[in-house]
PyMOL Python script that loads the backbone (N, CA, C, O; Angstrom):
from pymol import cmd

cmd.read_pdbstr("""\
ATOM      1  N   UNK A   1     -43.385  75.620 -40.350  1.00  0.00           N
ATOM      2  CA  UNK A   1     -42.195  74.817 -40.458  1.00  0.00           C
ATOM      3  C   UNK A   1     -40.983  75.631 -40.029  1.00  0.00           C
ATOM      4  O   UNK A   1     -40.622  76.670 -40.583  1.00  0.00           O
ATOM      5  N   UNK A   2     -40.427  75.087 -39.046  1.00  0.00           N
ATOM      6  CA  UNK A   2     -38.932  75.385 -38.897  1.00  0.00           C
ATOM      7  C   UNK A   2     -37.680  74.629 -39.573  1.00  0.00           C
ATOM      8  O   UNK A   2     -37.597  73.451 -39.921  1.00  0.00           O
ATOM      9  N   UNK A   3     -36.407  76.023 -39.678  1.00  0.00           N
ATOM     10  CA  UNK A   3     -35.537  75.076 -40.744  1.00  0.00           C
ATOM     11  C   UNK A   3     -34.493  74.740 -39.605  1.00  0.00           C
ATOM     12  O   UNK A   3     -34.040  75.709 -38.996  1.00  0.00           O
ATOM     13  N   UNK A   4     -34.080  73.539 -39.264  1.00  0.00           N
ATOM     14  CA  UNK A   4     -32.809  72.878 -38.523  1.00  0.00           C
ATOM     15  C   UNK A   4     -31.956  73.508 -38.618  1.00  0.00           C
ATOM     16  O   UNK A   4     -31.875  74.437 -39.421  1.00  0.00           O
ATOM     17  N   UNK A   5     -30.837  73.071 -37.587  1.00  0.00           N
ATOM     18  CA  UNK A   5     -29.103  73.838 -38.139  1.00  0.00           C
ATOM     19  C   UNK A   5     -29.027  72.650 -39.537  1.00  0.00           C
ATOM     20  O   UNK A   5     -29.009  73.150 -40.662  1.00  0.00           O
ATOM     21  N   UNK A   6     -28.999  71.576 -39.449  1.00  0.00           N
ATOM     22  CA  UNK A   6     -28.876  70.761 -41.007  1.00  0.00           C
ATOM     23  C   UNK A   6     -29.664  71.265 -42.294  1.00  0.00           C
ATOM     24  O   UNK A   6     -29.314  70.907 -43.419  1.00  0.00           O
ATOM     25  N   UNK A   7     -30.971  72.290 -42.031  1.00  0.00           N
ATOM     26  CA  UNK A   7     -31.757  72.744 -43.157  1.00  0.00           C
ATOM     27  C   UNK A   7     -32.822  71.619 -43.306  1.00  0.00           C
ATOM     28  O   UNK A   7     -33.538  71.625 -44.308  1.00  0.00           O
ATOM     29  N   UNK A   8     -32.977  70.539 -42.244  1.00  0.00           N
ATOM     30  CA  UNK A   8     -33.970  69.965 -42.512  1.00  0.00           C
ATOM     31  C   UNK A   8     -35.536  70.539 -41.476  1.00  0.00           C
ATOM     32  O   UNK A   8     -35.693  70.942 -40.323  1.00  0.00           O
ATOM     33  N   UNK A   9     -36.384  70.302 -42.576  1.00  0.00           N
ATOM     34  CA  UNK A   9     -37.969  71.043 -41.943  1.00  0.00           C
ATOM     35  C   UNK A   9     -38.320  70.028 -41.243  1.00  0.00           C
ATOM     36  O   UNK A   9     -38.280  68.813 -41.435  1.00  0.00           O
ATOM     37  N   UNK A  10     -38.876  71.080 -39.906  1.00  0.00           N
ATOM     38  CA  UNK A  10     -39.345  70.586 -38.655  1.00  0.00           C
ATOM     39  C   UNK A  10     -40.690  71.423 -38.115  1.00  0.00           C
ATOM     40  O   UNK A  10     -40.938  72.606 -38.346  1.00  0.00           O
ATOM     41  N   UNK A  11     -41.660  70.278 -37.164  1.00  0.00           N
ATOM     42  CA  UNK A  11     -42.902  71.379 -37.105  1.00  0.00           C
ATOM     43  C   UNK A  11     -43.066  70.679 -35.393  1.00  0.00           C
ATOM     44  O   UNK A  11     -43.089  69.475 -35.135  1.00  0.00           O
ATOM     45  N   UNK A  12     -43.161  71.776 -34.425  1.00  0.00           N
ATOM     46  CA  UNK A  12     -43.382  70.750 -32.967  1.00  0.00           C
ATOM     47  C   UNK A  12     -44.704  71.074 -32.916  1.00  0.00           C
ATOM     48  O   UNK A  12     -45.308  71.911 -33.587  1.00  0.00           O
ATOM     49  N   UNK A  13     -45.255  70.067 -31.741  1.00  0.00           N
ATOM     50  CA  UNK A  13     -46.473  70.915 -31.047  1.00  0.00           C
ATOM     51  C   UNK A  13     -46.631  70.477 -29.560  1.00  0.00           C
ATOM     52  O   UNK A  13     -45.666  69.837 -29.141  1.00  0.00           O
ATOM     53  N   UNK A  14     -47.297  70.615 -28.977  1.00  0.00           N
ATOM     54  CA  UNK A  14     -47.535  70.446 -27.696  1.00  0.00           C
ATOM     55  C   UNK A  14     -48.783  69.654 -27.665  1.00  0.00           C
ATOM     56  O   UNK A  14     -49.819  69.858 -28.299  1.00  0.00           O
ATOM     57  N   UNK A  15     -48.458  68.543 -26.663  1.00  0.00           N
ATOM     58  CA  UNK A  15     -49.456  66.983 -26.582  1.00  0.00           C
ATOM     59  C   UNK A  15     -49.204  67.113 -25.262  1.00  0.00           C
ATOM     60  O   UNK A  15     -48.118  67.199 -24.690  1.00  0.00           O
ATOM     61  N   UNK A  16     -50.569  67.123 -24.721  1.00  0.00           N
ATOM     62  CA  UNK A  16     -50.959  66.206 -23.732  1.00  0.00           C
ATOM     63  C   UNK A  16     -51.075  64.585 -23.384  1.00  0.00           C
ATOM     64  O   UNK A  16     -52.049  63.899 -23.694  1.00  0.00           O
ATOM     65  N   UNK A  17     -49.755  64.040 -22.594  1.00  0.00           N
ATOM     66  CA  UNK A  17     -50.162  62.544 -23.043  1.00  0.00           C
ATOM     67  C   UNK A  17     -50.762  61.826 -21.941  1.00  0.00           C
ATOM     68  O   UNK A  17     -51.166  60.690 -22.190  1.00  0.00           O
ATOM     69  N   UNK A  18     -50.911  62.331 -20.632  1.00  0.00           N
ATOM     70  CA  UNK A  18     -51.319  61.934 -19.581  1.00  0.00           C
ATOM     71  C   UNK A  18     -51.571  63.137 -18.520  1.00  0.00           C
ATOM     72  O   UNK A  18     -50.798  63.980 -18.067  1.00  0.00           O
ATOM     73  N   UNK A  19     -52.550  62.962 -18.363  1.00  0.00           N
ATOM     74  CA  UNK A  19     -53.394  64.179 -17.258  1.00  0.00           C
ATOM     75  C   UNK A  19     -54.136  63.474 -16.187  1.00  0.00           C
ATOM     76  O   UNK A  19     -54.357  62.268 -16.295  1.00  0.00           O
ATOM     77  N   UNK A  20     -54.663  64.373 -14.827  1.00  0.00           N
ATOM     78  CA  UNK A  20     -55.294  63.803 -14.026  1.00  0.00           C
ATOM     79  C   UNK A  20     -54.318  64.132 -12.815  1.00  0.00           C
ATOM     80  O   UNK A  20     -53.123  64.062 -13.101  1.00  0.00           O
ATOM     81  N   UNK A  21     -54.638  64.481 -11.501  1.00  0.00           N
ATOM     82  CA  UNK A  21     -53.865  64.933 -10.135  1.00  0.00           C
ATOM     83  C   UNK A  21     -55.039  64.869  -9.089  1.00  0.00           C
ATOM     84  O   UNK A  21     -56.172  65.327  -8.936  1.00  0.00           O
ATOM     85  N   UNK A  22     -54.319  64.213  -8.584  1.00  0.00           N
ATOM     86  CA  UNK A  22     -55.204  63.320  -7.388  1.00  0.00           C
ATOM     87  C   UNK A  22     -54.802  63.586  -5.820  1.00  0.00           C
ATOM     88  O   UNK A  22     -55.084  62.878  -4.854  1.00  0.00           O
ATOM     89  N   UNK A  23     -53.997  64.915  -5.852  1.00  0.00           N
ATOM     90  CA  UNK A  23     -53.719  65.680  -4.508  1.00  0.00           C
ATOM     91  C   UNK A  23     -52.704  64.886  -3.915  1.00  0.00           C
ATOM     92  O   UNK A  23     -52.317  65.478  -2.907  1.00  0.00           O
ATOM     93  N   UNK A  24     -51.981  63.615  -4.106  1.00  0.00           N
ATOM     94  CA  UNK A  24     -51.156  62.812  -3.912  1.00  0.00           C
ATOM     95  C   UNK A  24     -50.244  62.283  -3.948  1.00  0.00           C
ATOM     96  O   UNK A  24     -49.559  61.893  -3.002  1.00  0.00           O
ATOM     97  N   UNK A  25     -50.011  62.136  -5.417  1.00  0.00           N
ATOM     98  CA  UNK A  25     -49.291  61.935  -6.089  1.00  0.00           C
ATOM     99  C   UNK A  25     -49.055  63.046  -7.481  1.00  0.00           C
ATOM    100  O   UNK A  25     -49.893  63.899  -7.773  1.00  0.00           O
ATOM    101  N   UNK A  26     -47.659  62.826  -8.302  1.00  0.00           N
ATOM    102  CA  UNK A  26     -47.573  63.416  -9.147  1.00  0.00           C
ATOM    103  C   UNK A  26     -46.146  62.895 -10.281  1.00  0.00           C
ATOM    104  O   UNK A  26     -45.143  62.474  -9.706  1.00  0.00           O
ATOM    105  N   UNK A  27     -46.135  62.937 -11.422  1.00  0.00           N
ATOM    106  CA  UNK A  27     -45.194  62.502 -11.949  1.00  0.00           C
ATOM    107  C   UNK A  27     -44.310  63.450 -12.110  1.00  0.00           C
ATOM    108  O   UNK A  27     -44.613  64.621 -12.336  1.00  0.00           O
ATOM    109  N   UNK A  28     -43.007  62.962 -11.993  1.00  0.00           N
ATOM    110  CA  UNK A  28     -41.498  64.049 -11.998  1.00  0.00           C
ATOM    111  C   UNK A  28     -40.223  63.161 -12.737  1.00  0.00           C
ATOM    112  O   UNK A  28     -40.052  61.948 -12.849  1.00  0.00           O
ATOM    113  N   UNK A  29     -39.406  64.350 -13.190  1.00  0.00           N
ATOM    114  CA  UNK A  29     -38.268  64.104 -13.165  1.00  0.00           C
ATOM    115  C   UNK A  29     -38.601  63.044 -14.717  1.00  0.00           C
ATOM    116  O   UNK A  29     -37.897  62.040 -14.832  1.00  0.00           O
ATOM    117  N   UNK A  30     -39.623  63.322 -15.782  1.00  0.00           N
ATOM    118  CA  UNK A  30     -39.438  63.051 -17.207  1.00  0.00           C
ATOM    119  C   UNK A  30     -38.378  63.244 -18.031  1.00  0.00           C
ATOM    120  O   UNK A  30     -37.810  64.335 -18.083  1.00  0.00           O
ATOM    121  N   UNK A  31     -38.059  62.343 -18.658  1.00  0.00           N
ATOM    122  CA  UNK A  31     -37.292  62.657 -19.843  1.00  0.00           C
ATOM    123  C   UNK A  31     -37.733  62.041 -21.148  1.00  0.00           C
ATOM    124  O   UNK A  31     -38.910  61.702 -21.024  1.00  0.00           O
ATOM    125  N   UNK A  32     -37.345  61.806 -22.144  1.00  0.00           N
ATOM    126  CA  UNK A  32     -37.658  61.541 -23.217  1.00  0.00           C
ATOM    127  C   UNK A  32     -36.397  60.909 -24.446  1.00  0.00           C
ATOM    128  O   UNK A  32     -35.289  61.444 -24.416  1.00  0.00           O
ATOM    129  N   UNK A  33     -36.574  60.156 -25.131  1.00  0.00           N
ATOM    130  CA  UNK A  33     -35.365  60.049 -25.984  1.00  0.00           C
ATOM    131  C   UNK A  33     -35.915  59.209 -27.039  1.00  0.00           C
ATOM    132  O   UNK A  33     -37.048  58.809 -26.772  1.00  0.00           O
ATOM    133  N   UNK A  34     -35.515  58.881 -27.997  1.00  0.00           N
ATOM    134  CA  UNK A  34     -35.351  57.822 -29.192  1.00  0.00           C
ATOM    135  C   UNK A  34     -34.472  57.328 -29.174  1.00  0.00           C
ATOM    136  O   UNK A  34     -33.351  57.739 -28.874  1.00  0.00           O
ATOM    137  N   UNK A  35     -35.094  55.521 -29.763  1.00  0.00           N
ATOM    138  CA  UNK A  35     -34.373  54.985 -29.703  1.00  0.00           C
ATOM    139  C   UNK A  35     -33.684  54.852 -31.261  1.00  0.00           C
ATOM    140  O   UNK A  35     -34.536  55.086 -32.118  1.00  0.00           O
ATOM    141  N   UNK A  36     -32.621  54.597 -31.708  1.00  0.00           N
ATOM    142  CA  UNK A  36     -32.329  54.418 -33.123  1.00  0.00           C
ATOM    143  C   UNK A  36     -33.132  53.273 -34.055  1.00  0.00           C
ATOM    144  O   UNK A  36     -32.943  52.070 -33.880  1.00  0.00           O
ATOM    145  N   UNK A  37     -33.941  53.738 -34.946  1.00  0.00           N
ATOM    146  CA  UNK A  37     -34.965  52.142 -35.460  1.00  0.00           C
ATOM    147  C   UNK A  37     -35.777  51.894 -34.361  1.00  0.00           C
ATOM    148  O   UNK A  37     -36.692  51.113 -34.619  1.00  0.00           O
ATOM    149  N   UNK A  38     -35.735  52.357 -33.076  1.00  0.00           N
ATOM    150  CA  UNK A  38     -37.193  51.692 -32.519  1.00  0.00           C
ATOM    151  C   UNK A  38     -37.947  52.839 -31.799  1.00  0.00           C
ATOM    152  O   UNK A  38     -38.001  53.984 -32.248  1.00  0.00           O
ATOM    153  N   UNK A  39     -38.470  52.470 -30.753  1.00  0.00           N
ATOM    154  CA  UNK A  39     -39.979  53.442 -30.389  1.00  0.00           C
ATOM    155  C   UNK A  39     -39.043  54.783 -29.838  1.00  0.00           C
ATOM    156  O   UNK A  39     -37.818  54.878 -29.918  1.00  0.00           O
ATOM    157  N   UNK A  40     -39.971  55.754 -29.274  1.00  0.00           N
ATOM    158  CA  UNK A  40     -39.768  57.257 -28.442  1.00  0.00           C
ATOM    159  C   UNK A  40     -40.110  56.486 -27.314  1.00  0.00           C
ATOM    160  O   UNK A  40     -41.084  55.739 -27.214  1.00  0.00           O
ATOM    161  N   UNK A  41     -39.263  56.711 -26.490  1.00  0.00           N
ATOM    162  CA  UNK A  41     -39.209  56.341 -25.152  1.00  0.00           C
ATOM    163  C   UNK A  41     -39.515  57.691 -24.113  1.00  0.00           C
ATOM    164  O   UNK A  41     -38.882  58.746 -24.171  1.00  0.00           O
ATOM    165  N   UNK A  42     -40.648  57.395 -23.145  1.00  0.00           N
ATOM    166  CA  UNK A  42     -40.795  58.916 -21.741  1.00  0.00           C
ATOM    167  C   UNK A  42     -40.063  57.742 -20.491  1.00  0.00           C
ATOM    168  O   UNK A  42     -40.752  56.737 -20.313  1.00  0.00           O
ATOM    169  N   UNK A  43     -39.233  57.799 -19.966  1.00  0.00           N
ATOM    170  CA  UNK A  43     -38.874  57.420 -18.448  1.00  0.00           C
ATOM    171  C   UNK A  43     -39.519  58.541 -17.362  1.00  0.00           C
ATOM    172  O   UNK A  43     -39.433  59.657 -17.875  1.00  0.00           O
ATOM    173  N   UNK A  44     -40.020  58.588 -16.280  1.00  0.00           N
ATOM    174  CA  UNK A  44     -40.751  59.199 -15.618  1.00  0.00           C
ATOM    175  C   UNK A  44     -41.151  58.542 -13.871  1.00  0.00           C
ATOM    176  O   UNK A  44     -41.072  57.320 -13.746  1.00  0.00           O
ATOM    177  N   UNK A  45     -41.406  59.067 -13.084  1.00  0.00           N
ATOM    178  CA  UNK A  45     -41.616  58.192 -11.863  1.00  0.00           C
ATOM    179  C   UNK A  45     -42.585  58.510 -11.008  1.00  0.00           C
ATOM    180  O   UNK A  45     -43.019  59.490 -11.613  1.00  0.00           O
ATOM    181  N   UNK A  46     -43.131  58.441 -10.232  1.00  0.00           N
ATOM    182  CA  UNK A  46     -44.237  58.969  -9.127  1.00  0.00           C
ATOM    183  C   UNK A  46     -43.579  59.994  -8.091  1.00  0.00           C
ATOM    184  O   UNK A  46     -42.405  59.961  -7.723  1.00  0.00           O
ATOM    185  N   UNK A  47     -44.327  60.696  -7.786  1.00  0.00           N
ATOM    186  CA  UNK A  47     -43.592  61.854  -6.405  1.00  0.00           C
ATOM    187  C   UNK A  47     -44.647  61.772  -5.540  1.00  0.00           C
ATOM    188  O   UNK A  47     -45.619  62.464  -5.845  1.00  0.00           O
ATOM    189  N   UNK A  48     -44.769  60.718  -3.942  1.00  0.00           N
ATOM    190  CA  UNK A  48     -45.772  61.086  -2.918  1.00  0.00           C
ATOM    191  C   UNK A  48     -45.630  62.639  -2.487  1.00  0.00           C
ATOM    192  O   UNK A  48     -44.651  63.113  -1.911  1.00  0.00           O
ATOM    193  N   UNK A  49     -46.594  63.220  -2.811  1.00  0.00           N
ATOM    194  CA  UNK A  49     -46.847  64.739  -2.115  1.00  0.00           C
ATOM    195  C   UNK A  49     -46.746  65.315  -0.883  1.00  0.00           C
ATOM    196  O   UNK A  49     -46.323  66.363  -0.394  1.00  0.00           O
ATOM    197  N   UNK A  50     -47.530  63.790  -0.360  1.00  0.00           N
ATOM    198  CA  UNK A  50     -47.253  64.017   1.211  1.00  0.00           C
ATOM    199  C   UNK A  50     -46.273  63.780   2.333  1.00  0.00           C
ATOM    200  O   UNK A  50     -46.190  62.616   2.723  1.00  0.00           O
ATOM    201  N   UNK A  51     -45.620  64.563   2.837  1.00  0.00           N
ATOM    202  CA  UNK A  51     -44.989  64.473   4.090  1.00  0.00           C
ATOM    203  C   UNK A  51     -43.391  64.726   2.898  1.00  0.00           C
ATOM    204  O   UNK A  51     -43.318  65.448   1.904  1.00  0.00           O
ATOM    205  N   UNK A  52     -42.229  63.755   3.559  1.00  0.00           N
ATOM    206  CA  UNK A  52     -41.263  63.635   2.810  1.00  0.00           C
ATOM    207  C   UNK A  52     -41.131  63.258   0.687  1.00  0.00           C
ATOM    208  O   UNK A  52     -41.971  62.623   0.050  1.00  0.00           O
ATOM    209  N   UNK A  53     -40.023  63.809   0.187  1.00  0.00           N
ATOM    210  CA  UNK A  53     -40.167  63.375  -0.809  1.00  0.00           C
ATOM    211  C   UNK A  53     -40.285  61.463  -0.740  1.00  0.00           C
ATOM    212  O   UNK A  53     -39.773  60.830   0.184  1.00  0.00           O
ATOM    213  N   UNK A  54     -40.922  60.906  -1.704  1.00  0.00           N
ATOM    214  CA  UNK A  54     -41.280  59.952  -1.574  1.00  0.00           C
ATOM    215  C   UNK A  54     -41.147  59.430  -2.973  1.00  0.00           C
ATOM    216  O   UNK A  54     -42.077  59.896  -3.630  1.00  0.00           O
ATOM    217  N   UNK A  55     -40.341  58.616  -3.743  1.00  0.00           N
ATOM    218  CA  UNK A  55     -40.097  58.497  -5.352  1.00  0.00           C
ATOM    219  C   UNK A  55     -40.598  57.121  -5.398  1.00  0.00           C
ATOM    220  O   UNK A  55     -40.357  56.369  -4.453  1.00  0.00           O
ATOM    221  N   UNK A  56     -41.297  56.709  -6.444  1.00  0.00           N
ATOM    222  CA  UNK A  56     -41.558  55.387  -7.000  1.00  0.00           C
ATOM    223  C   UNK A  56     -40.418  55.074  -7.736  1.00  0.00           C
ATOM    224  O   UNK A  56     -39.390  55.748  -7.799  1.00  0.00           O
ATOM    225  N   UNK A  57     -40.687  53.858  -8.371  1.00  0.00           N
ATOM    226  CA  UNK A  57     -40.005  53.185  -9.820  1.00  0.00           C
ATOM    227  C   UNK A  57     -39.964  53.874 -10.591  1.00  0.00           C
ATOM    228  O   UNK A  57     -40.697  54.861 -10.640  1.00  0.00           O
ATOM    229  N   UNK A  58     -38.790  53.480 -11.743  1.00  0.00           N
ATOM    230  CA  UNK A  58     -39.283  54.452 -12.609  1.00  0.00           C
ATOM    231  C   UNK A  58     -40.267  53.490 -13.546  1.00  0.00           C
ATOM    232  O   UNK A  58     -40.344  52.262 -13.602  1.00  0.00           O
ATOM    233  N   UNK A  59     -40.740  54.175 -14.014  1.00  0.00           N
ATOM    234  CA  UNK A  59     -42.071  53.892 -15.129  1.00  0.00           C
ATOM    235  C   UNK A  59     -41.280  54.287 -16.910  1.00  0.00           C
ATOM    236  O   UNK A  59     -40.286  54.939 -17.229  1.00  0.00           O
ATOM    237  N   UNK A  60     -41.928  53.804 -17.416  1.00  0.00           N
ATOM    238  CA  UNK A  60     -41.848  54.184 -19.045  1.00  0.00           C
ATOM    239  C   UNK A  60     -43.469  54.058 -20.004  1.00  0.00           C
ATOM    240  O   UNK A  60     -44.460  53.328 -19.997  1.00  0.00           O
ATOM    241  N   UNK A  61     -43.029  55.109 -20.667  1.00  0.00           N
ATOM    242  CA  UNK A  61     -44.616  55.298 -21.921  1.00  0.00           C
ATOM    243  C   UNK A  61     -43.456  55.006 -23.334  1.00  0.00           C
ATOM    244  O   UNK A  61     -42.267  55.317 -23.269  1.00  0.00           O
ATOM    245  N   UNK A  62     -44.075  54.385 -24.508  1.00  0.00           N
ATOM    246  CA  UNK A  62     -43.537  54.222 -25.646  1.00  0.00           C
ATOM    247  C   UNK A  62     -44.156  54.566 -26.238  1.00  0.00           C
ATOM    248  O   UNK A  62     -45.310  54.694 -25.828  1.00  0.00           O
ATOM    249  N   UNK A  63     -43.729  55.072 -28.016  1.00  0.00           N
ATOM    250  CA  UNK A  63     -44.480  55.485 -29.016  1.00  0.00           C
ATOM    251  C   UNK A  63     -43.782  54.980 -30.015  1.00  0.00           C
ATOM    252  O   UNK A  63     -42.586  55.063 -30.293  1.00  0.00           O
ATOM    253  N   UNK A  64     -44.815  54.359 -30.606  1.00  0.00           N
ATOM    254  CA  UNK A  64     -43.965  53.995 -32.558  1.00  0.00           C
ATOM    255  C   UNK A  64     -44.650  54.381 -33.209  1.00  0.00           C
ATOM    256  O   UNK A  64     -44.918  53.715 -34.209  1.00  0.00           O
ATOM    257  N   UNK A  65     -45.357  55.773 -32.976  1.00  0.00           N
ATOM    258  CA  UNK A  65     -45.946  56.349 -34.212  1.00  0.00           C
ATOM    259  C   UNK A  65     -45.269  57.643 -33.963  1.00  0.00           C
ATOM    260  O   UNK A  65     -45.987  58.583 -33.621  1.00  0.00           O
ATOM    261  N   UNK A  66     -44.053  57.823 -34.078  1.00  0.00           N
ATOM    262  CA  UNK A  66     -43.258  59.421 -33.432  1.00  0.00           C
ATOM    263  C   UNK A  66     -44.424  60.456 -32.033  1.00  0.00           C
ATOM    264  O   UNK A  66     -44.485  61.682 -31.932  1.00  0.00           O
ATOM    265  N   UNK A  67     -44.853  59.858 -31.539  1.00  0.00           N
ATOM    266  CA  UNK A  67     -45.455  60.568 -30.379  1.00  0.00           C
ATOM    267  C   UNK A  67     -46.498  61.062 -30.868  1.00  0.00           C
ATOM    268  O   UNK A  67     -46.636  62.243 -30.551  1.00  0.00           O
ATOM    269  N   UNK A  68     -47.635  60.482 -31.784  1.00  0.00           N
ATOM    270  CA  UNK A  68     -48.799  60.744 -31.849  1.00  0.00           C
ATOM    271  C   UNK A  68     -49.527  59.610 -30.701  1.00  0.00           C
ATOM    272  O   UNK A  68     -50.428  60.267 -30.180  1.00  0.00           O
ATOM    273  N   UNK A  69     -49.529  58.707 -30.305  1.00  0.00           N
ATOM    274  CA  UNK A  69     -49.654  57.784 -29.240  1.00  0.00           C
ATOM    275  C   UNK A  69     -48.754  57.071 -28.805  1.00  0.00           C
ATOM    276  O   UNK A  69     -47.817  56.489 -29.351  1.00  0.00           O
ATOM    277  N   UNK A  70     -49.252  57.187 -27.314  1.00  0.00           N
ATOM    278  CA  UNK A  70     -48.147  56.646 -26.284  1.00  0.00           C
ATOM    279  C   UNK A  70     -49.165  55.919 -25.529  1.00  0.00           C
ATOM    280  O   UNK A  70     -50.352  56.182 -25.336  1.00  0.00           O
ATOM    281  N   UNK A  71     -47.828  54.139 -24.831  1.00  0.00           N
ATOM    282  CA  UNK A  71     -48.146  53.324 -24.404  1.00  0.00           C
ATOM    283  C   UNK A  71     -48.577  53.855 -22.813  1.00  0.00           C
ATOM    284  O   UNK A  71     -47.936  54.853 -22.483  1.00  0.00           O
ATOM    285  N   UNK A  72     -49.768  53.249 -21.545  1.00  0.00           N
ATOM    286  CA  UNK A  72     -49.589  53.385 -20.397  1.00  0.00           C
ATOM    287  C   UNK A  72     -48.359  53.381 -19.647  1.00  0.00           C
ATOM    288  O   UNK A  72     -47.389  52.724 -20.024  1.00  0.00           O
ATOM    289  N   UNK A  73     -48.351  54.201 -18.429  1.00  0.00           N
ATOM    290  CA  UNK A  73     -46.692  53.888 -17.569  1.00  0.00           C
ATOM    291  C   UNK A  73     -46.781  52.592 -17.195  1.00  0.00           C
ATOM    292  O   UNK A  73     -47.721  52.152 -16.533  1.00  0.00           O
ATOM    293  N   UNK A  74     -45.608  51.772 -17.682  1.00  0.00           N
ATOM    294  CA  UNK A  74     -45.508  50.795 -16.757  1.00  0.00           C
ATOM    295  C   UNK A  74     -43.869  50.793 -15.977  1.00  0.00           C
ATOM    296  O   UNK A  74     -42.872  51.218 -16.561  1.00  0.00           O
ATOM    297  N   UNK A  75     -43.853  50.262 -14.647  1.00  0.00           N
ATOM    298  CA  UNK A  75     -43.241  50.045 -13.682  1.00  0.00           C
ATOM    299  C   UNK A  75     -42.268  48.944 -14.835  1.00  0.00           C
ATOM    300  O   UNK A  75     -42.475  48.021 -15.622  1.00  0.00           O
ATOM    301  N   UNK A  76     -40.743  50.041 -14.124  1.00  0.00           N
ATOM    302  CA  UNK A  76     -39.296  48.696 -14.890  1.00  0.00           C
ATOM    303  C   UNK A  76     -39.248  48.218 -13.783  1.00  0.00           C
ATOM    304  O   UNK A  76     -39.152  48.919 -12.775  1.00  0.00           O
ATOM    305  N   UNK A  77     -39.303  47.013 -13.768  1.00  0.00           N
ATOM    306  CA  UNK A  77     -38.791  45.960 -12.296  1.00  0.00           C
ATOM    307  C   UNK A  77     -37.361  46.080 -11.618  1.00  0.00           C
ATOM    308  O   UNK A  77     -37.099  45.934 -10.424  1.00  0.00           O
ATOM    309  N   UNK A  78     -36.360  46.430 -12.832  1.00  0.00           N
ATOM    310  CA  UNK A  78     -35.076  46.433 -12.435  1.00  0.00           C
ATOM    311  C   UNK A  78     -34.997  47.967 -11.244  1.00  0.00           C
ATOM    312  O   UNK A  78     -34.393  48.181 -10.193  1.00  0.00           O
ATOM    313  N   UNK A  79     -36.021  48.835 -12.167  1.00  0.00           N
ATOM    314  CA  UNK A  79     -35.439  49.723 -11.399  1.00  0.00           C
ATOM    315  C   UNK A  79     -36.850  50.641 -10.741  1.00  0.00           C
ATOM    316  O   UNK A  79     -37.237  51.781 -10.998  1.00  0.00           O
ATOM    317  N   UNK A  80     -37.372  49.626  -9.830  1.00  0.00           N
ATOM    318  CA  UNK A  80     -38.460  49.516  -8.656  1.00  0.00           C
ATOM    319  C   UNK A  80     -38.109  49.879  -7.455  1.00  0.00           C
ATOM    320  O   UNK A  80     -37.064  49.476  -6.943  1.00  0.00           O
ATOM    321  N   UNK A  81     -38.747  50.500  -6.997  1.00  0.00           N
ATOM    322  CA  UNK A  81     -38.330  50.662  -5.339  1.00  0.00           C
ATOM    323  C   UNK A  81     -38.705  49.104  -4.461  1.00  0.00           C
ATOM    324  O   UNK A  81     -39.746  48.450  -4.402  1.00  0.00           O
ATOM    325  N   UNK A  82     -37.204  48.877  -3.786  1.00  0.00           N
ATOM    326  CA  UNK A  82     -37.344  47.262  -2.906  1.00  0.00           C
ATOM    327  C   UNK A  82     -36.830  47.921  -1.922  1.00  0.00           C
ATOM    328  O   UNK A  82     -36.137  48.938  -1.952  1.00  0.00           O
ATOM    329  N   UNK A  83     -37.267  47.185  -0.874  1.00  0.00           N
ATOM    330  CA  UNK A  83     -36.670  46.940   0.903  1.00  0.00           C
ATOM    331  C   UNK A  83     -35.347  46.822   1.094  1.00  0.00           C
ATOM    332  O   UNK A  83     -34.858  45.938   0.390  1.00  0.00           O
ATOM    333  N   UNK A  84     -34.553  47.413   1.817  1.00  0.00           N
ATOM    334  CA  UNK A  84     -32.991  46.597   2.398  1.00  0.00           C
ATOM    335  C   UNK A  84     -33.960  45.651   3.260  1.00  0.00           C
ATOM    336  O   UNK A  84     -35.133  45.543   3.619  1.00  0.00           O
ATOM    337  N   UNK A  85     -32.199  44.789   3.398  1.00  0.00           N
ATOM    338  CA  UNK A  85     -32.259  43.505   4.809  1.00  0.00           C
ATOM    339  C   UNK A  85     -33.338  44.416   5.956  1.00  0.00           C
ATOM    340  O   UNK A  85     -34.445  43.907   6.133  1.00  0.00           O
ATOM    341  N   UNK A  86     -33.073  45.525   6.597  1.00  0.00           N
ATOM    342  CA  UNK A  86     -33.324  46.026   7.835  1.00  0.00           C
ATOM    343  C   UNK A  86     -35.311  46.303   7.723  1.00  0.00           C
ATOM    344  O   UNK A  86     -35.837  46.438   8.828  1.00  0.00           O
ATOM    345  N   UNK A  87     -35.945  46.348   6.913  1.00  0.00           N
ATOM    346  CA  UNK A  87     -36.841  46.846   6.404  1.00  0.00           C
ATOM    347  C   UNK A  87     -36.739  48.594   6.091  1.00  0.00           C
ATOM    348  O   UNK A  87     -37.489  49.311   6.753  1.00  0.00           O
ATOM    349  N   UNK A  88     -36.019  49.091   5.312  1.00  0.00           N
ATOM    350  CA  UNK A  88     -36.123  50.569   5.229  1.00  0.00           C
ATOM    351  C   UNK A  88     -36.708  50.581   3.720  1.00  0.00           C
ATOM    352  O   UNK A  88     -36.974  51.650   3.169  1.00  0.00           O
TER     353      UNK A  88
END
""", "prot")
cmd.dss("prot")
cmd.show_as("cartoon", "prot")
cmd.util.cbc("prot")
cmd.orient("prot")
């Protein structure tokens, strides 16, 4: 147990919540936060390996058991990779 700057006890550990690399792809640019009263939120996105950087959507994993399990990534629609007018 560690003691906080507040004096409240704290214990971390290190979780694996998603593994697997497929020479291709890779996830980047994680963060993590809570929400106040609701789940632990991971935001996170895809990185194509090959050629230029190449970024997906971002994705999100949730937890409402404080990060003993987390939900699959799923793709936010709002903030998906889309086409301009021109096709780029």
């Amino acid at each position: 147990m560690n003691s906080g700057e507040h004096g409240i006890d704290y214990s971390l550990e290190t979780q694996i919540i998603r593994s697997g690399y497929d020479r291709k792809t890779c996830w980047v640019q994680t963060r993590c936060g809570v929400i106040p009263g609701g789940p632990a939120v991971i935001t996170t996105q895809k990185l194509r390996i090959t050629g230029s950087d190449v970024f997906s959507g971002i994705h999100d994993l949730r937890s409402v058991d404080f990060g003993r399990t987390w939900s699959e990534p799923t793709l936010q629609p709002a903030l998906a990779r889309r086409a301009n007018a021109d096709g780029t």
